[in-house]
C-alpha positions as CSV (number, residue, x, y, z in Angstrom):
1,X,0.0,0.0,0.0
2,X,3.5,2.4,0.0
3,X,2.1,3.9,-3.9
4,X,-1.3,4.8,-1.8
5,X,0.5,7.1,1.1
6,X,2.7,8.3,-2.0
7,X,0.5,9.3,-4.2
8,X,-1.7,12.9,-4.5
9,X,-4.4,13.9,-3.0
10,X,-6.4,13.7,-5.9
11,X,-5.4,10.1,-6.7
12,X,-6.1,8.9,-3.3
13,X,-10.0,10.3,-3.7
14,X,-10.0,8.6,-7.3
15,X,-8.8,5.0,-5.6
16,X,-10.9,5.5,-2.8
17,X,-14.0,5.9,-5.0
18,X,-13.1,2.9,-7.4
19,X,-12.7,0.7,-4.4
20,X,-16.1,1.7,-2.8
21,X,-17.1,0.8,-6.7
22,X,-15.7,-2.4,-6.8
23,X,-16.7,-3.7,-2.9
24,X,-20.7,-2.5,-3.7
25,X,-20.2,-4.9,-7.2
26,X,-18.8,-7.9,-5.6
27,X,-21.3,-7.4,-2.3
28,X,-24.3,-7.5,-5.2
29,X,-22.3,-10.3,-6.8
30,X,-22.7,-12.8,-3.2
31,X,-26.0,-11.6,-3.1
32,X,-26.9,-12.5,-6.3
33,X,-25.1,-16.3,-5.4
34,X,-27.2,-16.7,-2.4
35,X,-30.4,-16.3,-4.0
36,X,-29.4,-18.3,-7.3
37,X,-26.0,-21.1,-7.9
38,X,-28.2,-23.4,-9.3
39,X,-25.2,-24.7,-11.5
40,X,-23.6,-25.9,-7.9
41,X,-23.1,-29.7,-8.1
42,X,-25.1,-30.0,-5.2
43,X,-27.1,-33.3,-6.0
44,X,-24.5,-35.0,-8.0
45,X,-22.1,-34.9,-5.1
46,X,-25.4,-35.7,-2.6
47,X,-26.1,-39.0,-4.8
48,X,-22.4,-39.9,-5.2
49,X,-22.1,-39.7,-0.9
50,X,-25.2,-41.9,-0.6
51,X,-23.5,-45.0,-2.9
52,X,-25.9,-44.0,-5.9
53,X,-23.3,-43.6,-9.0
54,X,-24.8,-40.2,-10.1
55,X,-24.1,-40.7,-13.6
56,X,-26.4,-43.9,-14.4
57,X,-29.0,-42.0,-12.3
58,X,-29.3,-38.5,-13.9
59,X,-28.7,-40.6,-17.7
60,X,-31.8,-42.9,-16.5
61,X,-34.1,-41.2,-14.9
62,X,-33.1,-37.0,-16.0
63,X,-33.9,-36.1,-12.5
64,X,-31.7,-33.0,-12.3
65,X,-32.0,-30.8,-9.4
66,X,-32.9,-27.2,-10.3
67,X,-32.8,-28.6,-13.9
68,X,-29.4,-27.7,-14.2
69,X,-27.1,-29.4,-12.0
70,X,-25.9,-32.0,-14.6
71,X,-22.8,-33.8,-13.7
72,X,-21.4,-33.6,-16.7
73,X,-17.5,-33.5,-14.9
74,X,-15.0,-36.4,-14.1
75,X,-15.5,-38.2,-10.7
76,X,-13.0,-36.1,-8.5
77,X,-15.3,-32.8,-8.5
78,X,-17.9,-34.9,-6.8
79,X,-15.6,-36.3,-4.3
80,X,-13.9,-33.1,-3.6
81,X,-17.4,-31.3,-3.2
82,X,-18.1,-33.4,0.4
83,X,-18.2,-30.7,2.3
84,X,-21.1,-28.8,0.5
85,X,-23.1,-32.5,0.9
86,X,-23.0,-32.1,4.7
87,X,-25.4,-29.2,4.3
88,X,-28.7,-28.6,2.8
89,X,-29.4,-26.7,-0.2
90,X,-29.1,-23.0,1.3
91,X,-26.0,-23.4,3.6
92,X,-24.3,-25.4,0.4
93,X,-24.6,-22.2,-1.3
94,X,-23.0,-20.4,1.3
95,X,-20.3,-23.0,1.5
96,X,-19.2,-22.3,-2.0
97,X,-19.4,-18.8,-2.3
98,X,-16.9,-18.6,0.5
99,X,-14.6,-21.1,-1.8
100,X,-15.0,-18.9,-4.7
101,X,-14.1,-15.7,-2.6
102,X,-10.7,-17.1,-2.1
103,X,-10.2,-18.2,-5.9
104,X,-11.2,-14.9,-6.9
105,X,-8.9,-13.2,-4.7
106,X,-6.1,-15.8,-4.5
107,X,-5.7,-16.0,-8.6
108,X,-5.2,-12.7,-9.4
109,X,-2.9,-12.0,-6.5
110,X,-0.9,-15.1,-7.3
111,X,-0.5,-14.8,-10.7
112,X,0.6,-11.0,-10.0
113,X,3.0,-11.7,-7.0
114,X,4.8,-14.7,-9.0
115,X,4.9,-12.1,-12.2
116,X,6.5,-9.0,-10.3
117,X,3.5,-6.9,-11.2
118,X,3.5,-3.6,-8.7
119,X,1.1,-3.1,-6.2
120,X,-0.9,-0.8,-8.5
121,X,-0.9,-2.8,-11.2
122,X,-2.4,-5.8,-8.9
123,X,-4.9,-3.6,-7.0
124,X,-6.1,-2.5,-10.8
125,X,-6.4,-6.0,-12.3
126,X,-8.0,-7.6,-8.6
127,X,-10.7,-4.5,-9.0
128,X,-11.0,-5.5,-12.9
129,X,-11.4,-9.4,-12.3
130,X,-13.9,-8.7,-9.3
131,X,-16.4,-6.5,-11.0
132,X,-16.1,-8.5,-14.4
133,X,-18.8,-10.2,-15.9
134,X,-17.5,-13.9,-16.1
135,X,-17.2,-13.4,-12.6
136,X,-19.9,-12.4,-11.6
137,X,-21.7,-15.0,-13.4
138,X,-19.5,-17.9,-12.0
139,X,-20.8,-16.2,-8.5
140,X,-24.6,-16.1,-9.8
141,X,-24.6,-19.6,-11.4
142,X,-22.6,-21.0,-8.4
143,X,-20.0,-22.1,-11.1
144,X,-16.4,-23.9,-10.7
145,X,-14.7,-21.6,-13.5
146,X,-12.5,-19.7,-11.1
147,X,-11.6,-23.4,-9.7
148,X,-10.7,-24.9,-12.8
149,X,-8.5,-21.6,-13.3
150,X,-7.0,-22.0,-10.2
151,X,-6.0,-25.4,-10.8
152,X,-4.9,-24.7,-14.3
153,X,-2.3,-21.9,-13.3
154,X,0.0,-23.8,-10.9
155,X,1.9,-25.8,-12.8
156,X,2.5,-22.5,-14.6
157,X,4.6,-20.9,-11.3
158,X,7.7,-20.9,-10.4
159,X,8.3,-22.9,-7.4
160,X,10.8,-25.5,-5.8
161,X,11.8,-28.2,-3.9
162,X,8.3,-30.6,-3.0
163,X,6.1,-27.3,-3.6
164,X,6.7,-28.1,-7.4
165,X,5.3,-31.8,-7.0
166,X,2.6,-30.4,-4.7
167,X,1.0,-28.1,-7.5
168,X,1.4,-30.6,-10.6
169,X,-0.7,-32.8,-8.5
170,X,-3.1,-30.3,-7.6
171,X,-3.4,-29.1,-11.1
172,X,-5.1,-32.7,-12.3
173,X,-7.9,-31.1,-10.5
174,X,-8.8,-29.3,-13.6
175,X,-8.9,-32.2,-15.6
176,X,-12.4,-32.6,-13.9
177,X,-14.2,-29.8,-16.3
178,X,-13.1,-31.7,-19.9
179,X,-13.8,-28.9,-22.1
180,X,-10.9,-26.7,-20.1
181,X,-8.6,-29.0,-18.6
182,X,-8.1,-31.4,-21.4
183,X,-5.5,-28.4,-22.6
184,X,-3.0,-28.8,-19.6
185,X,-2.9,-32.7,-20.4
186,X,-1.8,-32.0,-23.9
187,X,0.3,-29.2,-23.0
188,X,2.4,-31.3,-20.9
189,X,2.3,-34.5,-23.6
190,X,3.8,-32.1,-26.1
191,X,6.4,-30.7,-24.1
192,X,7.3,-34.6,-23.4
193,X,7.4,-34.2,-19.4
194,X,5.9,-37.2,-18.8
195,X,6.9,-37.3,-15.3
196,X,4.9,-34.1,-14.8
197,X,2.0,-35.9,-16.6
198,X,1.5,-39.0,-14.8
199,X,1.6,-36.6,-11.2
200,X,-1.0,-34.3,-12.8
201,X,-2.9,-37.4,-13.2
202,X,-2.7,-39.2,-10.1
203,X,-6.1,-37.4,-8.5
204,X,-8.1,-38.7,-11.4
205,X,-6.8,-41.9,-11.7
206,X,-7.7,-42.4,-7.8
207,X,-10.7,-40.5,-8.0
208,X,-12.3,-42.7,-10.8
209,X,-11.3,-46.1,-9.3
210,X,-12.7,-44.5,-5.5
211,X,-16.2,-43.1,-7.5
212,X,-16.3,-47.0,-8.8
213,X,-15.6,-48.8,-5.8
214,X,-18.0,-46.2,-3.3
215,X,-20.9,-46.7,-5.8
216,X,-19.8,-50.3,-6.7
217,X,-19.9,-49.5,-10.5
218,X,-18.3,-51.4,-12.9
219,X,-14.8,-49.4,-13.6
220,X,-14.5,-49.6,-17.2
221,X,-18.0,-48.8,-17.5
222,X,-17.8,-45.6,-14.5
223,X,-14.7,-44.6,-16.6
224,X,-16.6,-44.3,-19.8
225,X,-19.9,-42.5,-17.8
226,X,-18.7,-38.6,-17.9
227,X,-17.7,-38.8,-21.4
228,X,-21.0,-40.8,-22.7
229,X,-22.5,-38.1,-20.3
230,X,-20.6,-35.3,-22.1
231,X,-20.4,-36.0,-26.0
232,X,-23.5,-38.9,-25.9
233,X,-26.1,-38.5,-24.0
234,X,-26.1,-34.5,-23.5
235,X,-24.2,-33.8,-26.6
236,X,-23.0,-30.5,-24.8
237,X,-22.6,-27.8,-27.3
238,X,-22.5,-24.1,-27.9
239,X,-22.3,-21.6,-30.6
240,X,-19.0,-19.9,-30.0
241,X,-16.4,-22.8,-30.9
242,X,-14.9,-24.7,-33.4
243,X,-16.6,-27.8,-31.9
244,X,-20.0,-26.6,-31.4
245,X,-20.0,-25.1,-35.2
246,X,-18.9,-28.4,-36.7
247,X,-22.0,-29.9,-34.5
248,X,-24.4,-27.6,-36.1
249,X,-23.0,-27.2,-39.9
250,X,-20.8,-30.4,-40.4
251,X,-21.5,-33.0,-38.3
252,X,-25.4,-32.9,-37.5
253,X,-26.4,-36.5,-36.2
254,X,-25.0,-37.1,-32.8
255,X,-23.1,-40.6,-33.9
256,X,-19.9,-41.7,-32.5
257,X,-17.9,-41.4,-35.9
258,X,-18.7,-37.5,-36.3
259,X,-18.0,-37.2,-32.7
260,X,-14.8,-38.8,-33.2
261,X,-14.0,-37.1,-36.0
262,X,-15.4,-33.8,-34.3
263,X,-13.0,-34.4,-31.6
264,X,-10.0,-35.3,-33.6
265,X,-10.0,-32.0,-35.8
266,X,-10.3,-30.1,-31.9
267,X,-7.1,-32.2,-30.8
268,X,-5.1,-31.5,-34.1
269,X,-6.1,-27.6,-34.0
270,X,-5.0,-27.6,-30.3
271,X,-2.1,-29.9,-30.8
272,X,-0.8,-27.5,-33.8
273,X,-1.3,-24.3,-31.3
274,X,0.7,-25.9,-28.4
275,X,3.5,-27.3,-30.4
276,X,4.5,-23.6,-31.5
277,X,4.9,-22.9,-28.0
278,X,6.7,-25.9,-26.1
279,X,10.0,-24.5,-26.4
280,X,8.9,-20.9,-24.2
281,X,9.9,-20.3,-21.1
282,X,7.9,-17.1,-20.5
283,X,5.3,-18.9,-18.1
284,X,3.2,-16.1,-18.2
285,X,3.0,-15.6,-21.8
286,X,2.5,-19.3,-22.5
287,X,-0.2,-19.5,-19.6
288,X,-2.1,-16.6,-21.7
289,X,-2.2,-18.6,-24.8
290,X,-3.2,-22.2,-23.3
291,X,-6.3,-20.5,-21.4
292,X,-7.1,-18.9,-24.7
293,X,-7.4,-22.4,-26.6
294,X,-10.6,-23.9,-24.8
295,X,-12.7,-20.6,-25.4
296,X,-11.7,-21.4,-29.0
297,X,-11.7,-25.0,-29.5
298,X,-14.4,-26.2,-26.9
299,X,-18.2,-25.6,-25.8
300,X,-18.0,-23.0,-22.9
301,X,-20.0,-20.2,-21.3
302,X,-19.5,-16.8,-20.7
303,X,-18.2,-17.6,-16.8
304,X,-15.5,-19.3,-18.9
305,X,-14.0,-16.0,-19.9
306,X,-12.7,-16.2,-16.8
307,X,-9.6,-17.7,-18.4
308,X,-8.8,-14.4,-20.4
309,X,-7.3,-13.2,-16.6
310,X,-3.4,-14.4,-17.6
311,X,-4.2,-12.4,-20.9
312,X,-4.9,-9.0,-18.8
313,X,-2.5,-9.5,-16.5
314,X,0.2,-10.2,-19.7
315,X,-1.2,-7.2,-21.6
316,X,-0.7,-4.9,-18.5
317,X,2.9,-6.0,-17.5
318,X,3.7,-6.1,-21.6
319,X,1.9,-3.3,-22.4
320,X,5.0,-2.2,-25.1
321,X,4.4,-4.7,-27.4
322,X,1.4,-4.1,-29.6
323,X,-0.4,-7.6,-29.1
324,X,-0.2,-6.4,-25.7
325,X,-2.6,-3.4,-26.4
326,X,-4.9,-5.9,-28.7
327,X,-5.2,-8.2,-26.0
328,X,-6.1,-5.7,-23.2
329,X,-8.8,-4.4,-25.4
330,X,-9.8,-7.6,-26.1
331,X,-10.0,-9.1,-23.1
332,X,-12.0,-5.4,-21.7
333,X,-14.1,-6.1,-24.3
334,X,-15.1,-9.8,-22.9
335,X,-15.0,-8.8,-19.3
336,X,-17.6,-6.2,-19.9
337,X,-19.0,-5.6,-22.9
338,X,-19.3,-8.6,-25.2
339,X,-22.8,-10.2,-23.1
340,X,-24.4,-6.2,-24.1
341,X,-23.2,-6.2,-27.5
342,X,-24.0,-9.7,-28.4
343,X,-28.1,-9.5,-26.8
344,X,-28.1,-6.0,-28.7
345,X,-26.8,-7.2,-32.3
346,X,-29.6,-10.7,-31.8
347,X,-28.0,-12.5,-33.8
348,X,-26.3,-15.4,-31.7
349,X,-25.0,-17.6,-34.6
350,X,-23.5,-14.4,-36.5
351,X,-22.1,-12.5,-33.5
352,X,-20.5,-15.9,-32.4
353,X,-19.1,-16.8,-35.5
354,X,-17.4,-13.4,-36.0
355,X,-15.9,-13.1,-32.5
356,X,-14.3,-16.7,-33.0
357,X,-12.8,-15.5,-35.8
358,X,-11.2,-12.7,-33.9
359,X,-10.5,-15.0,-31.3
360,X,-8.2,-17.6,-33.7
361,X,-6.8,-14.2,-36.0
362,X,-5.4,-12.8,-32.2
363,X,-3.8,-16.2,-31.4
364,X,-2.5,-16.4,-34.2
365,X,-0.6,-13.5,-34.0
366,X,-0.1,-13.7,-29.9
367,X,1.5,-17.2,-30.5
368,X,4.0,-15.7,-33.1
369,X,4.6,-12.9,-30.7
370,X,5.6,-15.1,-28.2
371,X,7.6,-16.9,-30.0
372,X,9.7,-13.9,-30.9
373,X,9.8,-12.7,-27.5
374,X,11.2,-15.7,-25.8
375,X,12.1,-14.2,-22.6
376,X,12.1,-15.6,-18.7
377,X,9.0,-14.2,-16.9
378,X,11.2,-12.2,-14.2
């Protein structure tokens, strides 16, 4: 807080204000969780507690609480949400608000302390990341976003000794949501650390042979049940990604070949992405572009944006370069304007369309740029 005491009088007023700003946002933003988080895997994780293998029930019978607490994810969300089953339906809320208050504090401040931002530059991007719209949504729907970001990052800081071993294995956590995790997995295949793969791994390897033996499923059959869940049964798709728009123009009858195939062209575009950057060492840089992948390559929502935050925090520390300036406008543009623009344009298929083109054009150009600037994230 030194810049704060240093600063003029009239800058002190200005901070002053924009805190008061952001604090009345993100007091609206809990409020708005506690009377909503339907998306909170709240009877998945109940059924899963109780011996019932959640999967085979929801697929069965569609009994979905809320109608939208599908557990679409891989077996260790529902084993890590125990606490939340303890509780009924209004105290779970509660629960996980509190555990998104410290993801949406902690990742910001994280990624800014291990990144040498200063202290105004992380009080700027915390107030940005607060009052955005992805998350204010993941708050409202009661959504894991910021978790799966949270997860994602640490394998991406610098750390040592057994803190190093610590984080890879806490980073399979994100392998749980596979339309956003799926891109650390291939990340590390490419790069060929396949030590750092198999410990990413560990959690959902133990998880799926726990979920099997607790519900006494079948494990080759519980292994398959998220993804039948996922690309089967609910055939999960949007209008804002290379998958979704190959579902709807392309490859129209949900069959296992076009889903195959759909899948294959995803892995191939995100293979080609990630092998341009395996030799950086800028983790901050190549953080920015594997978050970017999923929101173009995979089904998501607009809580998903959430994964544009290594972007900002890039753009702001880089803000020289002129993909830098790009990117902070871009991302801006996502964290506050893109949910106004695309209800007023009403065109959903059209807006998307053209935003994913923008989306592929900038990495196209932000994975050359990295590759140019090769440096170690000091």
């Amino acid at each position: 807080m030194n810049f704060f005491f240093k600063t003029s009088r009239t800058n002190k007023i200005i901070f002053i204000f924009l805190t008061l700003v952001v604090v009345s946002f993100f007091i609206q933003t809990i409020s708005k969780g506690l009377s909503n988080s339907c998306d909170l895997m709240w009877q998945p994780s109940k059924l899963f507690w109780d011996g019932i293998n959640h999967y085979e029930y929801q697929m069965k019978t569609g009994d979905v609480f809320l109608g939208c607490q599908v557990g679409r994810y891989g077996h260790f969300l529902f084993i890590f949400l125990y606490p939340i089953t303890i509780f009924e339906w209004e105290q779970a809320k509660i629960i996980w608000i509190i555990f998104n208050i410290f993801f949406a504090f902690s990742i910001p401040i994280i990624l800014c302390r291990y990144n040498k931002l200063s202290a105004f530059s992380t009080f700027l991007i915390l107030g940005i990341f607060l009052t955005c719209h992805p998350t204010r949504m993941t708050f409202n729907l009661g959504q894991n976003s910021l978790m799966m970001l949270f997860f994602l990052m640490l394998p991406f800081l610098t750390v040592s000794g057994g803190y190093k071993y610590i984080n890879l294995i806490a980073a399979g956590i994100s392998y749980v949501k596979y339309s956003t995790g799926y891109v650390l997995f291939l990340n590390l295949l490419i790069e060929k650390k396949f030590k750092n793969l198999f410990l990413t791994s560990l959690l959902t390897i133990f998880s799926w042979l726990f979920y099997s033996y607790y519900t006494n499923s079948h494990f080759i059959s519980n292994f398959l049940d998220p993804l039948k869940m996922n690309f089967v049964e609910d055939n999960y798709v949007r209008t804002g990604d290379l998958y979704s728009i190959m579902n709807i123009y392309l490859f129209k009858e949900n069959s296992l070949t076009n889903k195959i195939l759909q899948l294959a062209l995803v892995l191939f575009g995100n293979i080609y992405f990630l092998y341009q950057i395996r030799n950086v060492k800028n983790k901050l840089a190549k953080l920015s572009a594997v978050c970017f992948l999923p929101l173009i390559f995979m089904p998501h929502s607009n809580y998903d944006y959430v994964l544009m935050l290594p972007l900002l925090i890039y753009a702001i520390k880089n803000y020289k370069f002129n993909i830098s300036k790009y990117g902070l406008y871009l991302t801006i543009y996502y964290f506050y304007f893109h949910r106004i623009i695309r209800h007023w344009i009403d065109n959903d298929m059209f807006y998307q369309s053209t935003m994913l083109l923008i989306f592929i054009i900038f990495l196209f150009f932000l994975v050359n740029h990295i590759k140019k600037n090769n440096l170690i994230t000091t």
